[in-house]
C-alpha positions as CSV (number, residue, x, y, z in Angstrom):
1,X,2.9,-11.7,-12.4
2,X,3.8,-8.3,-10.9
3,X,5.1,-8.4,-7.6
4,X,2.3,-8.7,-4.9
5,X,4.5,-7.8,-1.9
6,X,5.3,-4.3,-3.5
7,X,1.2,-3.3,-5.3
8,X,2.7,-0.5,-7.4
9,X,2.8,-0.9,-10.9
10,X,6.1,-1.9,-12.8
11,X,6.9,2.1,-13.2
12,X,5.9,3.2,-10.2
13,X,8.7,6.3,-10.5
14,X,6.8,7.7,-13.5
15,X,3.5,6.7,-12.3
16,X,0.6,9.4,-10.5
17,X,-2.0,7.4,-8.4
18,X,-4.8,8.4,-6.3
19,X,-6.4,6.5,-3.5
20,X,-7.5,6.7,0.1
21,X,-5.8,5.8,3.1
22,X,-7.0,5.3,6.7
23,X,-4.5,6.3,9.1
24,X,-6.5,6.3,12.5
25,X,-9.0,9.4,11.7
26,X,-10.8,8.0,8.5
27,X,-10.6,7.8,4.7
28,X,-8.2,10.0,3.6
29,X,-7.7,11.1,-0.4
30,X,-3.8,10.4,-1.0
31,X,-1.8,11.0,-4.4
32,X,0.9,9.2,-4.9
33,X,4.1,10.3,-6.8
34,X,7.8,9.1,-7.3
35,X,6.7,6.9,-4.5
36,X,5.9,9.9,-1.7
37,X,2.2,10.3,-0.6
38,X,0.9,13.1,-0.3
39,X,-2.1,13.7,2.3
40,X,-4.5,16.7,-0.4
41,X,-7.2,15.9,2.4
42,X,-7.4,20.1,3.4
43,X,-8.4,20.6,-0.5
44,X,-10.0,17.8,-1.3
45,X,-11.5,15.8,1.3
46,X,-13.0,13.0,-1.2
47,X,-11.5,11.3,-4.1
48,X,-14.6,12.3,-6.5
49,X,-13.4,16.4,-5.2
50,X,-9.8,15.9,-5.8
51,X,-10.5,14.4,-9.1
52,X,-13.2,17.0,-10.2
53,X,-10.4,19.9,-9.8
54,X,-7.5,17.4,-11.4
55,X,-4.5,19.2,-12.0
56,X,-1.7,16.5,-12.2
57,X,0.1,18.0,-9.1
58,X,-0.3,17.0,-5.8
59,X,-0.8,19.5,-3.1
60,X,-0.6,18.6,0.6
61,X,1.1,17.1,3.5
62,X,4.2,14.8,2.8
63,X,3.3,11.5,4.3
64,X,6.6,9.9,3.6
65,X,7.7,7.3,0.9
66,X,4.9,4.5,0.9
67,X,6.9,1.7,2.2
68,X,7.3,3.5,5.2
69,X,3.0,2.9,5.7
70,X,3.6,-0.7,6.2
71,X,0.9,-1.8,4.4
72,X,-0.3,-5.6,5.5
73,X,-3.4,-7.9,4.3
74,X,-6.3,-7.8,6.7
75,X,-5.0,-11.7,7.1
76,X,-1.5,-11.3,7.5
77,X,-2.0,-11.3,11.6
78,X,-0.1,-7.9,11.4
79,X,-1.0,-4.4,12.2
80,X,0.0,-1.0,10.3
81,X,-0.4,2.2,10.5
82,X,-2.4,2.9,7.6
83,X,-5.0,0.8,5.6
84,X,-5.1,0.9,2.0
85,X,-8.8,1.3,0.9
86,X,-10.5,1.2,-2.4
87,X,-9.3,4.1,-4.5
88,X,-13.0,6.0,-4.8
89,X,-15.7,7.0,-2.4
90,X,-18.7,9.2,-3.9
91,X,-18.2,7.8,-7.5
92,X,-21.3,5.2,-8.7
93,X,-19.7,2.0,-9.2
94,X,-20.7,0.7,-12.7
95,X,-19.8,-2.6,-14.7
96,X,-20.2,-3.8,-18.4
97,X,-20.6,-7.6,-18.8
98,X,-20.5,-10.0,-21.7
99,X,-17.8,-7.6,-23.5
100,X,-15.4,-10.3,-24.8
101,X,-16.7,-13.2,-27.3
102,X,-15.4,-16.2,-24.2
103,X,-17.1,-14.7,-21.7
104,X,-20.5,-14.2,-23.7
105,X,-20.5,-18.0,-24.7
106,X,-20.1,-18.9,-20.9
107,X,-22.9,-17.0,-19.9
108,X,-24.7,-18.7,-22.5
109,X,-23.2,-21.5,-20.9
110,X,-24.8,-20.6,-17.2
111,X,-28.2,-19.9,-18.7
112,X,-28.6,-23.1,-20.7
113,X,-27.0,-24.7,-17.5
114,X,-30.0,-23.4,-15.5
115,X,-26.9,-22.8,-12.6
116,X,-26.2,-26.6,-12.6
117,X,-22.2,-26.8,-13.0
118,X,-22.5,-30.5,-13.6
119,X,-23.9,-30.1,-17.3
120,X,-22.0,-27.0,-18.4
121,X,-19.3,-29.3,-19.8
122,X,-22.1,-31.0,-22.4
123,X,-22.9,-27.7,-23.3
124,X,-20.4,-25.6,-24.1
125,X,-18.7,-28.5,-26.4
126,X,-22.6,-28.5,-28.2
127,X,-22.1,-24.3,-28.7
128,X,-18.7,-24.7,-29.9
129,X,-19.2,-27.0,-32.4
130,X,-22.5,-25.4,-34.0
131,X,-20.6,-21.6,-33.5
132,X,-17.4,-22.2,-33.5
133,X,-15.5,-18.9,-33.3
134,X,-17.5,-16.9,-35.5
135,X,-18.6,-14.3,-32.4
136,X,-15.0,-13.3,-32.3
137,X,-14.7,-11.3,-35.5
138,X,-18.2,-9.9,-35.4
139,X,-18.5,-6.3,-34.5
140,X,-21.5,-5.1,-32.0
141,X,-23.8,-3.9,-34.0
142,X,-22.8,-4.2,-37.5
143,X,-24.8,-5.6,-40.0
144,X,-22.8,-9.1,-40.1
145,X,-23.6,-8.8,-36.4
146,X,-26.9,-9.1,-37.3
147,X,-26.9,-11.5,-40.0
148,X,-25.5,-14.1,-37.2
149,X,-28.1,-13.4,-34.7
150,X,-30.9,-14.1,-37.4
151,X,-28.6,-17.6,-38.0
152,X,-28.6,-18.4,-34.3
153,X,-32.1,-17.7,-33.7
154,X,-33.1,-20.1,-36.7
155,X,-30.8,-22.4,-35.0
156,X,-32.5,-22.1,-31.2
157,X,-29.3,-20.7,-30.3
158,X,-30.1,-17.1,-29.5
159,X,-29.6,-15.8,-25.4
160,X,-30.0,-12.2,-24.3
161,X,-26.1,-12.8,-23.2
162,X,-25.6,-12.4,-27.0
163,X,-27.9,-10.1,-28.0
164,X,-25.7,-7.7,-25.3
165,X,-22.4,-9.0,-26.8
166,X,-23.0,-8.3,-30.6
167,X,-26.1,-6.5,-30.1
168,X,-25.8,-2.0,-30.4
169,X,-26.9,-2.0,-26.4
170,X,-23.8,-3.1,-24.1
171,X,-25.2,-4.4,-20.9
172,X,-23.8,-2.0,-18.3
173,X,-25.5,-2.3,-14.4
174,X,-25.2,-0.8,-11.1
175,X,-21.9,-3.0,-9.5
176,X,-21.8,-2.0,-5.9
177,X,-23.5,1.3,-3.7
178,X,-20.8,4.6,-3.3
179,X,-18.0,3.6,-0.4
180,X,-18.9,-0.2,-0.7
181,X,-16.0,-1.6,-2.5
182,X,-13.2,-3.1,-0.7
183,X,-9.7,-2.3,-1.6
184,X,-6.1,-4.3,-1.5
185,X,-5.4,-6.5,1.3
186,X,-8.8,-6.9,2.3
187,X,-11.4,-9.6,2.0
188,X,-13.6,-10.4,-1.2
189,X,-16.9,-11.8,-0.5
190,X,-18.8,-14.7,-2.0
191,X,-22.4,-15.6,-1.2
192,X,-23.2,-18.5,1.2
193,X,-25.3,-20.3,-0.4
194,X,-23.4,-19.9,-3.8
195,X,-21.7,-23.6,-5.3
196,X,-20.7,-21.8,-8.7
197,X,-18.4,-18.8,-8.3
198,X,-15.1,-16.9,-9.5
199,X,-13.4,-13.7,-9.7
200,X,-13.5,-11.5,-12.7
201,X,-10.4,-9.6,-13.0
202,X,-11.1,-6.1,-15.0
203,X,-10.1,-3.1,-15.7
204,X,-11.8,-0.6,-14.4
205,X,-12.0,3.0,-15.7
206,X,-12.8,5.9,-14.1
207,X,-14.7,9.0,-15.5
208,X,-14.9,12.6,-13.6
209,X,-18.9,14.2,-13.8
210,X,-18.0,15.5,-17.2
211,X,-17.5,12.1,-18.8
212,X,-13.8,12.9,-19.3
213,X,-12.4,9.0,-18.7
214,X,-8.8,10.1,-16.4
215,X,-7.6,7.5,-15.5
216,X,-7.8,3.6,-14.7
217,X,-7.2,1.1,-11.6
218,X,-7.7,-2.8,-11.3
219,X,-11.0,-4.4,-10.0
220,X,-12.4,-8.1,-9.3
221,X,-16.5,-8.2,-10.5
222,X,-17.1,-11.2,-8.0
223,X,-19.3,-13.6,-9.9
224,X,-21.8,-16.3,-8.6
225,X,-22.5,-18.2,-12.0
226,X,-25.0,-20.2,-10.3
227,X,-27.2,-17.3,-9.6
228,X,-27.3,-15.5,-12.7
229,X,-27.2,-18.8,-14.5
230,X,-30.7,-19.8,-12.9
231,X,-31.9,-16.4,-14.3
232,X,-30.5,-13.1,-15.4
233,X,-33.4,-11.3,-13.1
234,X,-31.0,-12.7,-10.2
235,X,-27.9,-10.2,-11.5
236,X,-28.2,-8.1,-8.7
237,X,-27.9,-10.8,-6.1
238,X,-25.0,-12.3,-8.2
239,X,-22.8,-9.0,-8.5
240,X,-24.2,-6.4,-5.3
241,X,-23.4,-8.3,-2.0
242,X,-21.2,-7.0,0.6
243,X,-17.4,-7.1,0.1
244,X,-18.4,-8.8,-3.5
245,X,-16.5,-5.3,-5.3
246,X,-12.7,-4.9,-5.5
247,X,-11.0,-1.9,-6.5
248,X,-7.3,-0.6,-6.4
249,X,-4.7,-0.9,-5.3
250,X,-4.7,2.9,-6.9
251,X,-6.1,4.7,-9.6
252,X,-3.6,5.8,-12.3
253,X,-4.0,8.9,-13.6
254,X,-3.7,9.6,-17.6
255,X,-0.4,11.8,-18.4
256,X,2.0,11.3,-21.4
257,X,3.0,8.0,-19.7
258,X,0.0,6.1,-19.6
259,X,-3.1,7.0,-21.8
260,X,-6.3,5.0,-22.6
261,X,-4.7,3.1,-25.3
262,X,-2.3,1.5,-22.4
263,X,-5.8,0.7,-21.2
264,X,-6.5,-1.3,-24.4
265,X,-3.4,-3.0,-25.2
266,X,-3.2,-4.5,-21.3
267,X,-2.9,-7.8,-20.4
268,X,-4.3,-8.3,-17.3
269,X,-3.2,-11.8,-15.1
270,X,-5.3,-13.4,-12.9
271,X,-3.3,-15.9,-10.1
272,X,-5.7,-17.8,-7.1
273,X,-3.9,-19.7,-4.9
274,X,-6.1,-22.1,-2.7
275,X,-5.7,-23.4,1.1
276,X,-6.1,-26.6,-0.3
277,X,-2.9,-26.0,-2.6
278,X,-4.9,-26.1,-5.8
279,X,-3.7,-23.1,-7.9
280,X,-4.8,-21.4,-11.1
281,X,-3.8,-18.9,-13.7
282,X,-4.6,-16.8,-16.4
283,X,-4.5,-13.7,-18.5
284,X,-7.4,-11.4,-20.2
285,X,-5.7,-9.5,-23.0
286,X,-7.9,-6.5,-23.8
287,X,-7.0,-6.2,-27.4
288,X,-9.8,-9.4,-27.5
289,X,-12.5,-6.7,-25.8
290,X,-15.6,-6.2,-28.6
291,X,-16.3,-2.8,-27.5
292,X,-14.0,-0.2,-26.9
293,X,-13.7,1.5,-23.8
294,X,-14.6,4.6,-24.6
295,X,-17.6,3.1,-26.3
296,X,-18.7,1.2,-22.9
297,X,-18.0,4.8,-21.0
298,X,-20.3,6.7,-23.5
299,X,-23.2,4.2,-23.9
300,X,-23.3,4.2,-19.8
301,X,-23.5,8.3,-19.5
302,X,-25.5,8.7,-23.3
303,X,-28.9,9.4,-20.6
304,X,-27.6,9.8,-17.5
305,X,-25.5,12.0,-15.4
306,X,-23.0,11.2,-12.5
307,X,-22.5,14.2,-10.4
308,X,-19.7,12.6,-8.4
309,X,-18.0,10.6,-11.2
310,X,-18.5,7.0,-11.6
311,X,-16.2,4.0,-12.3
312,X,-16.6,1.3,-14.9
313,X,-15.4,-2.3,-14.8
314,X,-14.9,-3.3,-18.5
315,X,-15.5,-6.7,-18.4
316,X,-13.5,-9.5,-18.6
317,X,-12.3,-12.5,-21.2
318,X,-11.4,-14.8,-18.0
319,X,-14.2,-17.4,-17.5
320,X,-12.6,-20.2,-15.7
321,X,-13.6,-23.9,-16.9
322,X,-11.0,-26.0,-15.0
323,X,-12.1,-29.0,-12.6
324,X,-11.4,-27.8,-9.1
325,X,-12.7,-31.2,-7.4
326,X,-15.2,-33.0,-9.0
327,X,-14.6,-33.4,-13.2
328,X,-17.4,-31.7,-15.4
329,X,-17.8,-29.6,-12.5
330,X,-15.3,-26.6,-13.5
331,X,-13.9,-24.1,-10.9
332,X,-15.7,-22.5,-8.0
333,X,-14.2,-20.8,-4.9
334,X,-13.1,-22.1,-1.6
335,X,-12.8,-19.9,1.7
336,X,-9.4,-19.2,1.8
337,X,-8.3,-18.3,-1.8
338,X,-6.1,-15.6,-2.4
339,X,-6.8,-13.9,-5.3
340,X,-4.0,-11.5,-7.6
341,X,-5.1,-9.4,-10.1
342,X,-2.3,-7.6,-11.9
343,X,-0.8,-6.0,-15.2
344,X,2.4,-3.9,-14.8
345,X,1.0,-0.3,-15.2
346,X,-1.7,-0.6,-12.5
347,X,0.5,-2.9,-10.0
348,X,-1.8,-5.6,-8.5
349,X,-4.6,-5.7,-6.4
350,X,-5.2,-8.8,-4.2
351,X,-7.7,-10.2,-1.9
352,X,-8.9,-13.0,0.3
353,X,-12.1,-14.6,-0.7
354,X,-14.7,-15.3,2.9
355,X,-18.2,-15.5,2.7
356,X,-20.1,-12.3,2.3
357,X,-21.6,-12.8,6.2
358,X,-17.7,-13.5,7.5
359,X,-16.4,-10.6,5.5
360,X,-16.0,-7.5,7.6
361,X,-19.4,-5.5,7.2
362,X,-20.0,-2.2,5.1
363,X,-20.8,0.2,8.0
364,X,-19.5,3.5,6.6
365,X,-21.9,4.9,4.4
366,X,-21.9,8.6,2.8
367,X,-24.0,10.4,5.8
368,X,-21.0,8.5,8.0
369,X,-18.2,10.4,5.7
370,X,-19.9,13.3,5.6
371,X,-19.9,12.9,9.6
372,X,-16.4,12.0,9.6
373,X,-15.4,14.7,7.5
374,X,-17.0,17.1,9.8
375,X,-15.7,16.3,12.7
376,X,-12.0,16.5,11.1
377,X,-13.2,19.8,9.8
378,X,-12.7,19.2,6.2
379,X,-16.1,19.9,5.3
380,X,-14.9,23.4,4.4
381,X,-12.4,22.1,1.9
């Protein structure tokens, strides 16, 4: 794992982020380089502006070297002077799901399951022995693509989970409203009523209004499996709840030290670390993704336009089937888990999992910004 105490990526020196900071007044668009943050705030007062006018060089007032912020977890019982939020504001938050072969069989999984943990077990030993690994080498789309849906379908194996994950439509939804999303060192929340969650660390691209992808940051797609697993009509109570969408700690920008195919050779770890001692890890390697990013980025603008940019979480191959307490059960949160999501060039992002009505509420919405921005007298910007 990278180092959580220090969220910059491995390379930090040669790296350019973007983000937003809070230092008293309200969001604030940073850019970070050689480690100095830079306040570009009098230009661009949102992240979706400053990334619209891109021009790899940051242009503002020298906050000092980043350590100097102080930077804490919302839990850590101490106070700084700045608050690291999620690296977007105006951008549409979007997600593609069931983009990696393990991750369409365990939705499979959840819908045979009907949400019931208990009999997932049964089932995904029944889909592995009648499919074996075959959905791994298929390509979306193709015409052996095909060939193995018309098998499963003779079989009474066929799910709309894989007709999105070899299928030519990705599934790509609406994650989280504009200024929703949470960023490092804050809280991550799960439904109350949920038995049968996890986190889905992803990668998360983001594209300017043109649909030029620019760069990339880390993100965790909170999942309830119980919910969508009773039906997929429930995916918007699964994925849009408050504090259920992490993002940061920073957005990396593409330069001739980190492109989009640093984006798909990444391996992304995953670390939760419960109250209760009970720890887990692993890794999502994005070589194993069926789509290509760039794919995923073009099938979610091919009819629609984002004025202010959008993000896009690409999915994940982590689907966690580990007993947490009771065996044939598999893993589900607990308040209290601390989750790291990390690979070297993007640093780590971590968060505190609560329930969505303990987690801090979202009470800043655009017409507040635009408020706030006023006030400051940035609107001019």
């Amino acid at each position: 794992m990278t180092n959580t105490a220090f969220p910059l990526p491995e390379d930090w020196r040669d790296a350019v982020l973007v983000g937003r900071i809070d230092l008293g007044e309200g969001p604030t668009p940073v850019v970070v380089k050689e480690g100095r943050v830079f306040d570009v705030s009098a230009t661009a007062p949102t992240v979706s502006v400053l990334l619209e006018t891109w021009n790899g060089v940051p242009s503002g007032k020298d906050l000092g070297d980043i350590n100097d912020l102080g930077l804490t977890t919302a839990w850590s019982g101490e106070t700084s002077k700045a608050k690291l939020l999620a690296p977007v504001d105006l951008q549409c938050v979007k997600a593609a799901g069931v983009t990696f072969a393990v991750s369409a069989m365990e939705r499979v999984i959840e819908e045979r399951a009907k949400g019931v943990p208990g009999k997932a077990q049964a089932i995904r030993e029944e889909l592995a022995a009648r499919i074996g690994t075959d959905i791994r080498k298929v390509i979306p789309g193709s015409p052996e693509a095909q060939k193995l849906k018309d098998a499963l379908i003779a079989d009474g194996l066929w799910s709309q989970y894989l007709e999105v994950a070899i299928g030519p439509d990705a599934e790509v939804f609406t994650k989280a409203p504009p200024l929703s999303s949470v960023g490092w060192g804050d809280y991550v929340g799960i439904r109350t009523q949920s038995t049968w969650n996890n986190p889905e660390p992803e990668i998360v691209v983001v594209v300017d209004r043109a649909g030029k992808t620019i760069g990339a940051t880390l993100g965790n797609d909170v999942n309830l499996r119980d919910y969508e697993g009773r039906s997929a009509l429930l995916l918007g109570k699964a994925k849009d709840n408050n504090a259920a969408s992490a993002l940061g700690p920073f957005i990396r920008m593409f330069d001739d030290k980190f492109t989009i195919d640093d984006v798909r050779k990444a391996v992304v770890e995953l670390e939760i670390v419960g109250t209760d001692n009970y720890r887990l890890e692993g890794r999502s390697t994005m070589t194993e993704i069926s789509r290509d990013p760039l794919e995923l980025v073009k099938q979610t603008i091919s009819e629609h336009q984002y004025h202010d940019g959008f993000v896009l979480f690409l999915g994940t191959l982590f689907a966690p089937t580990q007993d947490r307490d009771v065996k044939g059960s598999g893993f589900t949160h607990k308040d209290g888990d601390v989750v790291r999501i990390s690979t070297p060039k993007l640093g780590v992002l971590e968060n505190r999992v609560t329930t969505c009505k303990q987690a801090p509420p979202w009470t800043f919405g655009i017409s507040d910004l635009m408020k706030n921005l006023f006030k400051r007298g940035l609107l001019g910007a």
